[in-house]
MDAnalysis code that builds the backbone (N, CA, C; Angstrom):
import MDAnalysis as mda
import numpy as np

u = mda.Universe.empty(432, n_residues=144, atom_resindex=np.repeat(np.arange(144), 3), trajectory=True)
u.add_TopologyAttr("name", ["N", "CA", "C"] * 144)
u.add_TopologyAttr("resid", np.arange(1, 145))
u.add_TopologyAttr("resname", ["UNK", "UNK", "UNK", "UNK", "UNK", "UNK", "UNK", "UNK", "UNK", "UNK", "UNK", "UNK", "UNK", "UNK", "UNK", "UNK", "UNK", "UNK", "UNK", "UNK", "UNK", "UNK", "UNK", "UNK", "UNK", "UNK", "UNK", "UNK", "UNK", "UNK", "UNK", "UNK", "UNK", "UNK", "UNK", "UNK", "UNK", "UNK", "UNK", "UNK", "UNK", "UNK", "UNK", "UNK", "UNK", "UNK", "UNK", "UNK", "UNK", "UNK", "UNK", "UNK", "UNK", "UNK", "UNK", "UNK", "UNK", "UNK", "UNK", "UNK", "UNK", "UNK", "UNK", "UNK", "UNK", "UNK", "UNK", "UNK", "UNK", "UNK", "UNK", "UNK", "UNK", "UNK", "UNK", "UNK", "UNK", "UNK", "UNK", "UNK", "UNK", "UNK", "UNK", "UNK", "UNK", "UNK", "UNK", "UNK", "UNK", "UNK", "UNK", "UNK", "UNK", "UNK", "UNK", "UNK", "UNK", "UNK", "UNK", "UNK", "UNK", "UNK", "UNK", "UNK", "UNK", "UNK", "UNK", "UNK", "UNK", "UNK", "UNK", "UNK", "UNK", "UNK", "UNK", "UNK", "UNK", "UNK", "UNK", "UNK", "UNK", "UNK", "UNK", "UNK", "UNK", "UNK", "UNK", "UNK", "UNK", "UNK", "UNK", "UNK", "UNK", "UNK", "UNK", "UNK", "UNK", "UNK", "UNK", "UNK", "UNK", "UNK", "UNK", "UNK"])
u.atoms.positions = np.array([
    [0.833, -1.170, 0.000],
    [0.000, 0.000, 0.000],
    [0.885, 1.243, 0.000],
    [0.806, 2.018, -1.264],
    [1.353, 3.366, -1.018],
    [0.660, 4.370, -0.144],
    [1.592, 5.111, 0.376],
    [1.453, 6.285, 1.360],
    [1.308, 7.877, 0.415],
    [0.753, 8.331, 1.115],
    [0.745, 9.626, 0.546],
    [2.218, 10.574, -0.238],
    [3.079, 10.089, 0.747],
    [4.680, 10.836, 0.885],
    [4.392, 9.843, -0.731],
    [4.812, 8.525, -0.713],
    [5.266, 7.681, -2.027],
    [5.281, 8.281, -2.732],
    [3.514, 8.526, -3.359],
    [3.035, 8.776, -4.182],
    [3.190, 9.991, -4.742],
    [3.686, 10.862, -3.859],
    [4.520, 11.963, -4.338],
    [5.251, 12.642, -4.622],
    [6.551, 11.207, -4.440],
    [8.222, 11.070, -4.205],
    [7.886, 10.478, -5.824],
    [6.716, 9.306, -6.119],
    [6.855, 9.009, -7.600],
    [6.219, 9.807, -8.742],
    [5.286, 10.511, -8.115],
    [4.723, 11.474, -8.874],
    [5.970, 12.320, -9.520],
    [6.637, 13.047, -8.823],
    [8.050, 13.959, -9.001],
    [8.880, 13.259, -9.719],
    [8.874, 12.110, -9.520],
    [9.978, 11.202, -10.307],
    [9.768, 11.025, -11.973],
    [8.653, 10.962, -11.869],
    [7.847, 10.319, -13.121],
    [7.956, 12.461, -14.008],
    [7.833, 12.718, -13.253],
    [7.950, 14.414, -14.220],
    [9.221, 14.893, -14.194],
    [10.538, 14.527, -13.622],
    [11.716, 14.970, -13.746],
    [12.257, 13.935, -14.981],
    [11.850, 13.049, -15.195],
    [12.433, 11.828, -16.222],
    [12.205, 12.184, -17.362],
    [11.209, 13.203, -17.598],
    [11.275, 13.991, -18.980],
    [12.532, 15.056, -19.077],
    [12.418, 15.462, -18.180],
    [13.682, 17.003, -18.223],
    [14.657, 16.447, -18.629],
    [14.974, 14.953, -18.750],
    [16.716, 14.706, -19.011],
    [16.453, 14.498, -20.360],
    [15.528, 14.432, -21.050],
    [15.818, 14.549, -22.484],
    [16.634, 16.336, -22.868],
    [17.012, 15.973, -24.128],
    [18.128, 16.762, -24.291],
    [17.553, 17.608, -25.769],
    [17.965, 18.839, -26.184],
    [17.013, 19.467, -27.604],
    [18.631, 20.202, -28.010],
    [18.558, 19.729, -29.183],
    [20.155, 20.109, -30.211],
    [19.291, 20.765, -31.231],
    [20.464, 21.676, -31.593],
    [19.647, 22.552, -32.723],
    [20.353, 22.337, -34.000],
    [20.596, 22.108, -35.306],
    [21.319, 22.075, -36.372],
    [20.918, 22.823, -37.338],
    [21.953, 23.734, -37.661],
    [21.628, 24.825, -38.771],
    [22.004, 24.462, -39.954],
    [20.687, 24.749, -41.076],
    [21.436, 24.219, -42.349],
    [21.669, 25.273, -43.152],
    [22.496, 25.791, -43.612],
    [23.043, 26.640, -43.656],
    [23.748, 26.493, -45.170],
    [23.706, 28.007, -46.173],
    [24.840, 28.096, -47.253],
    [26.052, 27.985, -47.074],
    [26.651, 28.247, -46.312],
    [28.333, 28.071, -45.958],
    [28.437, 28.633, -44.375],
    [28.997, 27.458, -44.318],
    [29.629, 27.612, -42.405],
    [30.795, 26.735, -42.249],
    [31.533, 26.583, -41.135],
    [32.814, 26.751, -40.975],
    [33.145, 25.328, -41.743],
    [32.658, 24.595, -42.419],
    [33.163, 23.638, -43.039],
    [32.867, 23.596, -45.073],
    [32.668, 24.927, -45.600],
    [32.566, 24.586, -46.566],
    [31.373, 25.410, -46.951],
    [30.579, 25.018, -47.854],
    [29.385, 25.050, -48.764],
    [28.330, 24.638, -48.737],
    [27.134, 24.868, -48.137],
    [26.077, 24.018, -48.042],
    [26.444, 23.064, -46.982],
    [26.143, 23.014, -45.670],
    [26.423, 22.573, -44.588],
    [25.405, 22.092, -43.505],
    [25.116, 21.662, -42.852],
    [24.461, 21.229, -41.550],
    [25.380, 21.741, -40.282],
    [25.238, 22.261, -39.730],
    [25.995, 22.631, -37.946],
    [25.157, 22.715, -36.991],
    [25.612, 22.238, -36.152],
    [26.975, 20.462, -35.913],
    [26.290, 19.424, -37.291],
    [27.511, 18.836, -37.827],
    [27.098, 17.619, -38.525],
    [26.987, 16.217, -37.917],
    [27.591, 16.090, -36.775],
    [27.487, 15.142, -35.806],
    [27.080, 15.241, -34.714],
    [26.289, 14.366, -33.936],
    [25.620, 14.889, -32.627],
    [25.335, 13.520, -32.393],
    [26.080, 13.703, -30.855],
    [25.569, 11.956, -30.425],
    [24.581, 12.397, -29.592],
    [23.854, 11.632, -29.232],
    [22.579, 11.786, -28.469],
    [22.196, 10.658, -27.917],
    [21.086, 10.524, -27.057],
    [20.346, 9.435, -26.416],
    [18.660, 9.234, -26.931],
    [18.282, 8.455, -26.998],
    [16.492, 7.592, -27.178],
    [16.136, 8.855, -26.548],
    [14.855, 9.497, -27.308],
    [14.086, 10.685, -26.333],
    [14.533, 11.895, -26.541],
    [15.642, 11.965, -26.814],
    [16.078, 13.564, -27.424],
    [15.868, 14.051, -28.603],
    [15.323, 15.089, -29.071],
    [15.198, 15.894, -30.223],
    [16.376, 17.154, -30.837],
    [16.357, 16.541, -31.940],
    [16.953, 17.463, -32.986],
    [16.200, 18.412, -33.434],
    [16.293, 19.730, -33.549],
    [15.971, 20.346, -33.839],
    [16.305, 21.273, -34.946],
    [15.770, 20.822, -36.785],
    [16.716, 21.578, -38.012],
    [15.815, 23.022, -38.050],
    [17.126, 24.230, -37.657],
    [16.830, 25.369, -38.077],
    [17.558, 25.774, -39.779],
    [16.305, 26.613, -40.465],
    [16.574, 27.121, -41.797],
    [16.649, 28.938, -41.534],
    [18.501, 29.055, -41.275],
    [18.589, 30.439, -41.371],
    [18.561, 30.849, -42.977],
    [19.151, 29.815, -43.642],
    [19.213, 30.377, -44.912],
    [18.289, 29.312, -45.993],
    [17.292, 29.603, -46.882],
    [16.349, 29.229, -47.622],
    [17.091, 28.380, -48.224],
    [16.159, 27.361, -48.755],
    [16.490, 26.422, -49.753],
    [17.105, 25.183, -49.334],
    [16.741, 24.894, -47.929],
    [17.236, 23.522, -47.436],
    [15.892, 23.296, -46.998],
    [16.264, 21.519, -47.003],
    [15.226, 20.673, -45.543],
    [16.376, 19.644, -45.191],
    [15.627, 19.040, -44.625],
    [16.481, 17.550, -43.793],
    [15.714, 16.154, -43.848],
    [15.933, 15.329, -44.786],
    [15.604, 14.242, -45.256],
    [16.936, 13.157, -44.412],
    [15.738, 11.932, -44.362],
    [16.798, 10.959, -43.836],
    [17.216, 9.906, -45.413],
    [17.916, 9.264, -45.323],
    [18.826, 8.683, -46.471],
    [18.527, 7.315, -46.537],
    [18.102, 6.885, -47.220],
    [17.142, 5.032, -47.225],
    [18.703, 3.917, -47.094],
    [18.640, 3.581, -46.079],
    [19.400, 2.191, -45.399],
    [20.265, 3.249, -44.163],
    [19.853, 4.371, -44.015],
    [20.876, 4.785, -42.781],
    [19.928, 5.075, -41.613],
    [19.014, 4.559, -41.288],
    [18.458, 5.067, -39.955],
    [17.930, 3.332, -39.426],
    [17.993, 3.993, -37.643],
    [17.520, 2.446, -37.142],
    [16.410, 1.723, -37.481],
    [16.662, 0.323, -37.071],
    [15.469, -0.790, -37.347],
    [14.215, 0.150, -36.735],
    [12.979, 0.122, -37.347],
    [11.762, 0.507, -36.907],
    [11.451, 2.537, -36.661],
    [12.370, 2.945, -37.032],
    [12.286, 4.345, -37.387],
    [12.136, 4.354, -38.920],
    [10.757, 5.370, -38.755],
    [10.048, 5.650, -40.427],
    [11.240, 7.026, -40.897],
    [11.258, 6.762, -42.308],
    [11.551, 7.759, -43.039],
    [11.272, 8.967, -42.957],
    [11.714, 10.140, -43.075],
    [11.156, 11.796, -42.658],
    [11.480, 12.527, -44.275],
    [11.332, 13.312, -44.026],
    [11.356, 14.400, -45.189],
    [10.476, 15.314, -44.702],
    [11.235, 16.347, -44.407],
    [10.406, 18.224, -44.052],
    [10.640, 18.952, -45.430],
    [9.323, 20.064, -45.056],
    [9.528, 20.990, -45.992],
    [10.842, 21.674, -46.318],
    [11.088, 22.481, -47.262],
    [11.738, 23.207, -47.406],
    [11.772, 24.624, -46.606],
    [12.729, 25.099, -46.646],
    [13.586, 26.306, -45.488],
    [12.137, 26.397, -44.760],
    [12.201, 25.480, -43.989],
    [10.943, 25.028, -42.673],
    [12.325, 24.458, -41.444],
    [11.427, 25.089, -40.030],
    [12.243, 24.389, -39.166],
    [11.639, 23.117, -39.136],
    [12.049, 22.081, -38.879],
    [11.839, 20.519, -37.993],
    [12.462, 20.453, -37.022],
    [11.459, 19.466, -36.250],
    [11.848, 18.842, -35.268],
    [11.873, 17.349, -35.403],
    [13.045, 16.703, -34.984],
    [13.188, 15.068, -35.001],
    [13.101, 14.225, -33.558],
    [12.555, 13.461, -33.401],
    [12.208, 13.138, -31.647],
    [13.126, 11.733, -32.487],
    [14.542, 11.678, -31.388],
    [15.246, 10.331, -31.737],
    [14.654, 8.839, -30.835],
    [13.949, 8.487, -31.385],
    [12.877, 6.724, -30.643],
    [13.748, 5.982, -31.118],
    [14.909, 5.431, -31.074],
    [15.516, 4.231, -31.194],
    [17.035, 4.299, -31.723],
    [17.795, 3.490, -30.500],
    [18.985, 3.546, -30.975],
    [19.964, 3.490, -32.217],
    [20.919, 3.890, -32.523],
    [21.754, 3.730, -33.624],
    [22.180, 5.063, -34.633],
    [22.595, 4.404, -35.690],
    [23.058, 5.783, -36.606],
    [21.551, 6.386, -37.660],
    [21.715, 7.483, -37.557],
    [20.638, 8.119, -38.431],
    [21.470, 9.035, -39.514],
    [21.093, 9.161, -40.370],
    [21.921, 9.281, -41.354],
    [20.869, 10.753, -42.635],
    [21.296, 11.880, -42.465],
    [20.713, 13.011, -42.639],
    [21.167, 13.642, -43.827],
    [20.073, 14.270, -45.241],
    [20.681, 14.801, -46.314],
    [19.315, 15.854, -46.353],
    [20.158, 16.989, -47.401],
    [19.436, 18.507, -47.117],
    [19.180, 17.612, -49.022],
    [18.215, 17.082, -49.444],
    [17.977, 17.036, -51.007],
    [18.307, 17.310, -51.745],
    [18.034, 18.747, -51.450],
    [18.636, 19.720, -53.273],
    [20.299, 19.237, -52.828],
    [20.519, 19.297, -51.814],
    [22.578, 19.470, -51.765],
    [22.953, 18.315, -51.286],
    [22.574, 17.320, -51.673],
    [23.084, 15.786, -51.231],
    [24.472, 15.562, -52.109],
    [24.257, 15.600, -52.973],
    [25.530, 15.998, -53.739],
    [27.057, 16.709, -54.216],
    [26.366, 17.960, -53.171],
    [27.302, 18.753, -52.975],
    [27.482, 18.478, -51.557],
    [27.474, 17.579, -50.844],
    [27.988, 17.012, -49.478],
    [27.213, 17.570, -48.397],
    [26.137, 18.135, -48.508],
    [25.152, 18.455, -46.875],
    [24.392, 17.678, -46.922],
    [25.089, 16.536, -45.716],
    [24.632, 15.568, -45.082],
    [24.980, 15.810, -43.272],
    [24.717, 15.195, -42.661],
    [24.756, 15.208, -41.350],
    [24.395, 13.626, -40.495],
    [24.929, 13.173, -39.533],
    [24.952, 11.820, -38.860],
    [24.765, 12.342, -37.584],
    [23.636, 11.892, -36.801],
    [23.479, 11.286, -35.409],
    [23.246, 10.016, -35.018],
    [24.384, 10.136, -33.835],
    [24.413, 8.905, -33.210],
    [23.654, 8.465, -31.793],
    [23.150, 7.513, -31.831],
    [22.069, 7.593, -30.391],
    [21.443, 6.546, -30.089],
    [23.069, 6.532, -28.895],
    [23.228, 5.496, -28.120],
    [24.309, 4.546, -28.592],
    [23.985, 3.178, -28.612],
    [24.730, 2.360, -29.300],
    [24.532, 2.204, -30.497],
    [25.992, 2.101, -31.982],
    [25.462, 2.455, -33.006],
    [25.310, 1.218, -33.833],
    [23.664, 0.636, -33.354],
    [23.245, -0.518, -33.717],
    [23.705, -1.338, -35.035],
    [23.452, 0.036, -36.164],
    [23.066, -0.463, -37.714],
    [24.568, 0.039, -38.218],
    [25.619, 1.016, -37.330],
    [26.783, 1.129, -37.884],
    [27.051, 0.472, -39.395],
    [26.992, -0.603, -39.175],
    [27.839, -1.438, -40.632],
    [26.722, -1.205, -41.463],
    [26.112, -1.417, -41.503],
    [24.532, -0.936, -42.858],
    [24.396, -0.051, -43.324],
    [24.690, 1.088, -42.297],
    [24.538, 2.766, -42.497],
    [26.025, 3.335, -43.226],
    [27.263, 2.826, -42.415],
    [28.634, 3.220, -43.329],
    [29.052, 2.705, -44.805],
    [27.544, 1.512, -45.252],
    [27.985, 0.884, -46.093],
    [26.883, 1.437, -47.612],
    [26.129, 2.229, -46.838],
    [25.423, 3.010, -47.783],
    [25.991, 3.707, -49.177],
    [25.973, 2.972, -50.246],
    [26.769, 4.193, -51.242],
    [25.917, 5.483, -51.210],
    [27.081, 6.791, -51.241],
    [27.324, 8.046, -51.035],
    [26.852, 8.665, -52.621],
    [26.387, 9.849, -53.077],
    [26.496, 10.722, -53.620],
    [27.274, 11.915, -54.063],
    [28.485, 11.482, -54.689],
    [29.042, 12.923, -54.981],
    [29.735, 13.589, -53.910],
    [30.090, 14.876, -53.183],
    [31.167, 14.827, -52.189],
    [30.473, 14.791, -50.587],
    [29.100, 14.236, -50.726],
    [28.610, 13.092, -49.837],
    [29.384, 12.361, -49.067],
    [30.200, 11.058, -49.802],
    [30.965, 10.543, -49.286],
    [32.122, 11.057, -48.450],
    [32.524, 12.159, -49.145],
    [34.052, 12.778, -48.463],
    [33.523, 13.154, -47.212],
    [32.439, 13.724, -47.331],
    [31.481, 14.483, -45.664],
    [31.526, 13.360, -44.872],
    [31.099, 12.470, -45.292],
    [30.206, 11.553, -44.191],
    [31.476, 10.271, -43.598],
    [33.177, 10.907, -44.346],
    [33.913, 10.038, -43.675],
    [34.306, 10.748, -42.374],
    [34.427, 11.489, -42.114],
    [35.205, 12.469, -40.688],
    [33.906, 12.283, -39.971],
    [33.074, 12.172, -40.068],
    [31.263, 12.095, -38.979],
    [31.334, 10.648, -38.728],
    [31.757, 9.814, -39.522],
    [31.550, 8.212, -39.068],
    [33.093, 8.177, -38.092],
    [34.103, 8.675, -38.523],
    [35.167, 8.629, -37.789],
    [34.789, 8.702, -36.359],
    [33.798, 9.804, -36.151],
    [33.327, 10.428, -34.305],
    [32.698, 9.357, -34.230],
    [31.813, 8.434, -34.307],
    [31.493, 7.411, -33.857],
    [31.544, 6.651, -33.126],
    [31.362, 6.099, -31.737],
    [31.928, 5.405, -30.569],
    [31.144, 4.282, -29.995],
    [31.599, 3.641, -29.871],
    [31.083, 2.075, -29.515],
    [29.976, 2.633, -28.293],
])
């Protein structure tokens, strides 16, 4: 039988367990400190429950995920164009991020979150154009 005190030691518990989720912001951006058509941060490790958040300071991007790079049982996304999104990360592993029009010209972006389940599936994705060159220094940050 719970007591009054309990029930309000779990009540508190049960509403602080949201606050540890975590909100990252990524700007997609015409040129920032890495180049041309960019995502910042392009890497972001994270945990289950945290949201990404893609800001459009500069028009003409969105943030699409890339078919074989995101975890088992996470659906495909695609946002509007120079629209903010928000991404709520539900399941561990690598997620694997391209701005459409500039997949080609290398704005892509990788979060990692948690353990990186699908690693070998997702690094084994053929690349687009200087895609690939991007997405080797982001798999490099990668950590067991």
């Amino acid at each position: 039988m719970f007591t009054k005190l309990t029930m309000t030691a779990l009540a508190a518990l049960m509403l602080t367990s949201s606050a540890y989720a975590e909100a990252f912001e990524v700007k997609m951006l015409n040129k920032g400190a890495d180049g041309a058509m960019v995502f910042e941060p392009a890497f972001i490790k994270a945990a289950v429950g945290d949201t990404v958040v893609f800001l459009s300071p500069d028009k003409g991007h969105n943030a699409e995920s890339i078919a074989g790079m995101l975890p088992e049982g996470v659906e495909a996304f695609k946002s509007k164009m120079s629209e903010e999104f928000t991404l709520t990360l539900t399941a561990e592993g690598v997620y694997g991020i391209k701005c459409t029009p500039h997949y080609a010209m290398g704005m892509v972006a990788l979060i990692q979150v948690g353990a990186p389940v699908n690693l070998e599936t997702a690094a084994a994705v053929v690349q687009k154009g200087k895609a690939k060159t991007r997405f080797e220094p982001l798999f490099a940050q990668v950590a067991p």
